[in-house]
N, C-alpha and C positions, 0 to 999 in steps of 0.2 A: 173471149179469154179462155185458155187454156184449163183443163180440171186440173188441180192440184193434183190430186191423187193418182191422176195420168202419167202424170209429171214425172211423180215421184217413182211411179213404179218402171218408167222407161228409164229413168238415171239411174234407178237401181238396174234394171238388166246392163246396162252400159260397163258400169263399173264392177258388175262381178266379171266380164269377160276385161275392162281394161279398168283397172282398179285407179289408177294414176293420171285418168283422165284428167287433166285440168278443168277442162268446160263444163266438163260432164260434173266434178266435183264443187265448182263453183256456183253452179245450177242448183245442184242439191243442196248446198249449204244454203244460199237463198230461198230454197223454197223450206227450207227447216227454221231460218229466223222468222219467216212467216208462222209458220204453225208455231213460235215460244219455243222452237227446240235448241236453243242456243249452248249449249253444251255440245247438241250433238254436232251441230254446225261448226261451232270450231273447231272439232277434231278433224272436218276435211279440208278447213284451213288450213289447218298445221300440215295435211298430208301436201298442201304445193309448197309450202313454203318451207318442207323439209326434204323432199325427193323429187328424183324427175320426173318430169311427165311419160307419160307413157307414148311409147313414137312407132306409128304404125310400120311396118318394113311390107307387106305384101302392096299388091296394085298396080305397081308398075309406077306408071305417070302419076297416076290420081297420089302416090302415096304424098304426095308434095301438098295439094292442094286438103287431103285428111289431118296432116300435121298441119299446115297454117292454118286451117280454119273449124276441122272439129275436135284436136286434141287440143291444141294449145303448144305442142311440142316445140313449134320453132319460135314459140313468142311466150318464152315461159316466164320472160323477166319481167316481163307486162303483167302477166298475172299474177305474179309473186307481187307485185307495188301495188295492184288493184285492191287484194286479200291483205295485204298490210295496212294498207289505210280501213277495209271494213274493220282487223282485227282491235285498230285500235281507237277507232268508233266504238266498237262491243266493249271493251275492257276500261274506257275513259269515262 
């Protein structure tokens, strides 16, 4: 299993360079309900479920396969219904 603290500090490098990472944002919110941060957690909820994801434009080809599979970009409404059933798991 993965350190936490690994975790954490690679989805923070992630999201200072793409702040609106979906993946990357829903990772980190998960690994913060774990640690009891649940305030801090929901506020990256609310960052998918209020803005776009973030949509890689360099790479060429690959840029297709970094938005389907490590932003979240082409499948954001997925992640929006995934973060709305946790948010109101949290809040219920």
């Amino acid at each position: 299993m993965p350190n936490t603290e690994d975790s954490a500090e690679l989805l923070r490098r992630v999201l200072q360079q793409q702040p609106t990472n979906f993946r990357a944002l829903r990772q980190m919110a998960d690994l913060l309900l774990v640690s009891k941060q649940k305030s801090e957690a929901l506020q990256l909820i609310r960052i998918i479920l209020t803005q776009e994801a973030y949509i890689e434009q360099n790479y060429g080809i690959m840029k297709i396969y970094i938005n389907e599979v490590l932003t979240g970009a082409t499948n954001q409404q997925t992640f929006r219904e995934g973060v709305k059933t946790k948010l109101a798991q949290l809040e219920g």
